[in-house]
Structures are given as C-alpha cells and as structure tokens.
N, C-alpha and C positions, 0 to 999 in steps of 0.2 A: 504493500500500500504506500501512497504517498501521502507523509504525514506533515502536517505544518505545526511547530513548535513555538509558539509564541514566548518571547522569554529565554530563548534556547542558549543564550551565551550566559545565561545566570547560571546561578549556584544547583537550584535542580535540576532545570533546562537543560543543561549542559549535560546532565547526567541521563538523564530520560532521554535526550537526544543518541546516547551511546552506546544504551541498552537498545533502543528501536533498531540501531544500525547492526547490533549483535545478533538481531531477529530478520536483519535481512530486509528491514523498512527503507525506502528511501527517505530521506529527512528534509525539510525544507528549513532551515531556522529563522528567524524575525526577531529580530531584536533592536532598538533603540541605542544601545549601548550608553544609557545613562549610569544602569547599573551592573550590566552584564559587564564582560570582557569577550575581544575579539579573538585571544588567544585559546577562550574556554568553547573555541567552534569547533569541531572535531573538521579536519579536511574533506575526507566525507559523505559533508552535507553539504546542502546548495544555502549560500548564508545571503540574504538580504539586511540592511540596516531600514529599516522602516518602524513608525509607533503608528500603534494599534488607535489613537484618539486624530491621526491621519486617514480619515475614508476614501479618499485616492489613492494613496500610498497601498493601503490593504486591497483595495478594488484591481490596482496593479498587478501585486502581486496573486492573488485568485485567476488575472486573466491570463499568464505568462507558464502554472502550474498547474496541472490536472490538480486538483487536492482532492482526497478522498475524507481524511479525517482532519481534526484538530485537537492539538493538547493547549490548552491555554493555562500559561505560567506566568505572563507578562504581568506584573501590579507592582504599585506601589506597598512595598511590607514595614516597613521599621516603624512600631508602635506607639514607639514615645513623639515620634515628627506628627504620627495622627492625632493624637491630643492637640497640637498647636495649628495646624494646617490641615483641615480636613477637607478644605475644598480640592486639593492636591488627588487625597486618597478616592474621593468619590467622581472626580473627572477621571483619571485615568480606569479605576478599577472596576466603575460602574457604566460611565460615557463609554470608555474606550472599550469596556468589553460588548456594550450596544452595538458598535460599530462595527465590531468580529463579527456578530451573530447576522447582523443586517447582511452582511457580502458574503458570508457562507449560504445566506436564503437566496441571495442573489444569485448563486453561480451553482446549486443546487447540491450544498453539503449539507448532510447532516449527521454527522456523527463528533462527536464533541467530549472530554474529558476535560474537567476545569480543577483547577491548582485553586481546594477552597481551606480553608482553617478553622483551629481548635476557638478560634477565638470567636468565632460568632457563640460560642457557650457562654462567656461572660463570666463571675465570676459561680460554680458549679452548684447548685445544691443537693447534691448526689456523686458519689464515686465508684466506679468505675464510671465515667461520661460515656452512659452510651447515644446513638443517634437521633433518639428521639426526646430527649434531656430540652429542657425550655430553652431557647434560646435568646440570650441578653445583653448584648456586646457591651461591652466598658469602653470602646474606644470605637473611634472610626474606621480603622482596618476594618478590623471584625464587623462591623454595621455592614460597609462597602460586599464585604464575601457574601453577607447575610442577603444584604439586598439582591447580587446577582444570581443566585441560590433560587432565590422567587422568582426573577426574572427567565432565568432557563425555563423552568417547573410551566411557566403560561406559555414561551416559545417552543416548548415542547407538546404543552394542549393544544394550541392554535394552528403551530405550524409543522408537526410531527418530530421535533427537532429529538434523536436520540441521545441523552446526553447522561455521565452518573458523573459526580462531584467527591472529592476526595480531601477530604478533612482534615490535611496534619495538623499532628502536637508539633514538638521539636526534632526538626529536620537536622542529621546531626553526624558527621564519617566525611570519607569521600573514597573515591573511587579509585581504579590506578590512574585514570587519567586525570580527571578532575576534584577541587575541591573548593573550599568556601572561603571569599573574598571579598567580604563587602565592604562598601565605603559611604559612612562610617562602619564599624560591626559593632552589632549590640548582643551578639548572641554569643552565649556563656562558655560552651566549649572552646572555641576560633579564641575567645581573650584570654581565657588560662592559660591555653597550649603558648598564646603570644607570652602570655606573664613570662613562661616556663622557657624557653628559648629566649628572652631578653634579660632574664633577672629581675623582674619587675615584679612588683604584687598585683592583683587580680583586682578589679572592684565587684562586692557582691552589692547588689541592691535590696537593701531592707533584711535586719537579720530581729524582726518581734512581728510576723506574721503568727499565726496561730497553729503552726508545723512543729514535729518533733523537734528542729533544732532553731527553728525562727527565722530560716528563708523560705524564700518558693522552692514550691515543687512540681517536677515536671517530667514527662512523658517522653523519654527522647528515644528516636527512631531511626535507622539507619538508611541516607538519604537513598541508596541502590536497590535498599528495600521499598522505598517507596516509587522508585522508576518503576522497577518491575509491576509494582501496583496497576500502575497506567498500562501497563501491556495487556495483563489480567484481564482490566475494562474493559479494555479496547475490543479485546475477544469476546468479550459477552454481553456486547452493548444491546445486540439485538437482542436478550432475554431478559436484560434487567435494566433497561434503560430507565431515566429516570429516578437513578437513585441515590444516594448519600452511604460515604462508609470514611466511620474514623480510622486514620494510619496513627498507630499507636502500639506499643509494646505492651503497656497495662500495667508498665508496673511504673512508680515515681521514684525520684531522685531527688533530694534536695541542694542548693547550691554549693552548700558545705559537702556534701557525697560529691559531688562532680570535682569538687578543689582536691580532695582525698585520694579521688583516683586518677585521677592528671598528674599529680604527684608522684605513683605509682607506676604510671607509663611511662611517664617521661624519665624519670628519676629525679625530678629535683625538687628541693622544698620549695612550694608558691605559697607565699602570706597572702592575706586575703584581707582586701580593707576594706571596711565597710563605709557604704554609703547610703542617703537615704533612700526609702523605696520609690521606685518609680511610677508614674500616676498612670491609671490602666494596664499593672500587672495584677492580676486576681493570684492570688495566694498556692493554690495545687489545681492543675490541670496532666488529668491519669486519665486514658482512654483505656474504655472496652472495643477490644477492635472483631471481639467473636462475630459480627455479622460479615465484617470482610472474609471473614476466615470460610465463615459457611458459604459462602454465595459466592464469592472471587475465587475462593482456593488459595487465597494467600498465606503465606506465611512467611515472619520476619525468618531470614537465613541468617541477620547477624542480631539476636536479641538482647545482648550483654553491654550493660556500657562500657564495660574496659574494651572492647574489641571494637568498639563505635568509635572511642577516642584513641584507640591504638592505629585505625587506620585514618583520622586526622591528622595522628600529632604525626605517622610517614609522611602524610603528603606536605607537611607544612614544615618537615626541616627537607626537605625537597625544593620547598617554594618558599624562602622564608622570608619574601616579599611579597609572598601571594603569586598574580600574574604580572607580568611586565608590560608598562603604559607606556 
C-alpha cells in the first residue's frame, strides 16, 4: 500500500515510517519540519516538506501520489506551551487535521489511523484508564485530540471514513535507526539520559502529588511498540473501524522510579532537583490496554522500563546531539 505519514520526520513518524517500510509499505512522509528532523526521513521514502493547515500544499500532494491510507502524527504536542497558546494547539491539531480529512474525501481515501492521547482523560478517576473512562482534558492538547476524536466518529457516519485512533500514554525507547529529539524536550526519559551523559541533575516536576513517593506517574510504552500498533490497525481497519485503543503497558512509574533506573543503565549517579509542578500534568496516568490486546492482537514486545530506556540511553550516546541541523 501507499501510505502517507503525516509527521513522519518526528519522533514517532519517523518510527512508524520504518516499520511500514519493514512491511514492504511504500511510504510517503509530510512533514513541516518545525519539529520533525530531515535527517529522521529514512531514504526510502518519498519525503515532501508540506503543513497539513496548507490545503494546496496537501491537495498537491494527494494529486502527485496514489494514496491508499493515512497515518496522521503531524500536531502540535508539548503540554505546558498548550496552557499558554492554545490557539496554536487547536489551529494546527484540529484546522489542520480538517484539512487532511477534506483532501483525503476529495481524492477518494479513506482509511485513516490518527496519533491521539492519554491526555484527553484529564486528570483519571479510575485506574487502570480504560477507553471508555470520562473524558476531561486539563489542557488544550488533550481538548485538540478530544475534539478531533469526535470529528472523525461524524466523518466516519457521514462520509464512511474508516478510521480507529490510538491513544498513547508515554511514548518512550527508540529504534536502531531513530530516536527522540525534540526542541525544547519536556519528556522525562530524553532529560535524564541528557542529565546522565552531561553530569547535570534532572529536573523533576512537583514531588507532593498524592503518589507513593510524590511525583507523577506514568505509563510508558515502547515507541516500536506502538508503530507496530499502527500496522495492527491498519490491517483490521475494515472490521473495526471506528475505534479507540489505549497504547499503554499498564503498569506506572513514578519520576523518582525512572531517575533510579537511568541510573542503572546508564551507570551514573543523576541528582534530581526539584521543581514546581507543572500546570496541566494530572498526577498518575496507567492504561489498561486489554482491549488493544483483544481486538489488535497487540502486544508490547518491549514491556520493561529498563529495556525502554536501555534502548534510549544507545541511541543517545550515539546521537549525543540528537540529529544534526
């Protein structure tokens, strides 16, 4: 099949893109490279620089590619900027995935896998989070997923669109080829391992949450585990279109646990300084991910977090600038 990867030079993109091409997909990638990197495009694939809130741009590319399917990964993600700027989060995440949807009806696609998150849960009143758990975002990320979540579900009654939605917790490893680089990086493994390879201390955010040791907690998933996810889907869109499945290991981590075992891999001691909490992190987010398991056939093949961050902390004294600009 000919797949279009929106996002594809990002951090999962990049990865999902690798495994498609492992499967024998031809790849199309799209990406903006606001946040992506060009160097995270595997050779390949066929790479366009195009943004998705561009409707020529995408109308271009549809007319230039057969496409069969789409994985959409392209959004604004860093949580703590949605608090401040949400008009940002809801034009690109929610306009620009409008935009997808419209030129994929245009040009007669419809099979669809969207890059959604733990975060339209809000903060949980229930643990294991399964999928059908109330939904109440704390920030405008999570609102943005939530809303296009709904928006699929009517372009799916309306206009037959088949499409299921994949819900990570914390995306978190990397692959042999690729790994995670973002600018800034707010997420907890990528800064340790940096502590750990600089000499520097780690910042934790907020250590008097209501958790065993008084940070967050969180569900982290091994990100090849969740490419393969998409492939899953993609296979079984025609019997289970239309559906939502949390990527999640099920079991939690607290910030203090992840500093512990960074430690452990890498070998060095990382101090951990605390700072205050961050406005719109909810406290423990732990997926049940049984209904993926039942209906995908999925299952994580790296569930352990040492082995998660064992094959971060390779790629990042590999890359210990990340990608090159």
């Amino acid at each position: 099949m000919n797949i279009l990867v929106t996002g594809g030079a990002g951090y999962v993109g990049s990865i999902v893109a690798e495994e498609l091409l492992r499967e024998a997909h031809q790849v199309i990638v799209l990406d903006n490279l606001e946040q992506g990197h060009k160097q995270a495009v595997l050779p390949k694939t066929e790479f366009i620089i195009a943004d998705i809130c561009n409707a020529q741009s995408l109308d271009d590319v549809f007319r230039q590619f057969h496409i069969d399917a789409v994985m959409h990964m392209a959004a604004e993600t860093v949580i703590e900027y949605s608090m401040t700027d949400p008009k940002r989060y809801f034009q690109n995440n929610v306009v620009g995935g409008i935009n997808l949807l419209d030129t994929m009806l245009k040009h007669n696609v419809y099979k669809f896998i969207f890059s959604s998150s733990a975060a339209v849960y809000g903060e949980p009143q229930s643990i294991p989070i399964e999928e059908d758990h109330p939904k109440v975002p704390v920030n405008s990320y999570g609102e943005s997923k939530l809303m296009f979540e709904r928006i699929l579900a009517w372009y799916g009654e309306a206009y037959g669109l088949k499409h299921i939605s994949l819900r990570y917790f914390n995306a978190a490893g990397a692959s042999e080829l690729s790994g995670e680089d973002h600018h800034p990086e707010t997420h907890l493994i990528p800064n340790v391992l940096k502590a750990a390879l600089n000499n520097n201390p780690v910042r934790v955010f907020g250590a008097d949450y209501r958790t065993k040791d008084g940070s967050c907690i969180r569900d982290y998933v091994h990100v090849v585990d969740i490419a393969r996810a998409h492939i899953l889907a993609l296979k079984k869109l025609d019997s289970l279109c239309s559906r939502v499945y949390n990527m999640g290991n099920g079991e939690g981590y607290s910030n203090f646990e992840v500093v512990d075992i960074a430690k452990k891999v890498s070998g060095v001691n990382i101090p951990a300084k605390i700072s205050p909490r961050r406005k719109g992190d909810p406290a423990v987010l732990v997926a049940s991910s049984n209904l993926a398991k039942e209906e995908l056939g999925w299952k994580p093949d790296f569930p352990d977090l040492e082995s998660i961050i064992e094959s971060a902390w390779k790629w990042m004294k590999e890359h210990p600038d990340g990608y090159e600009r």
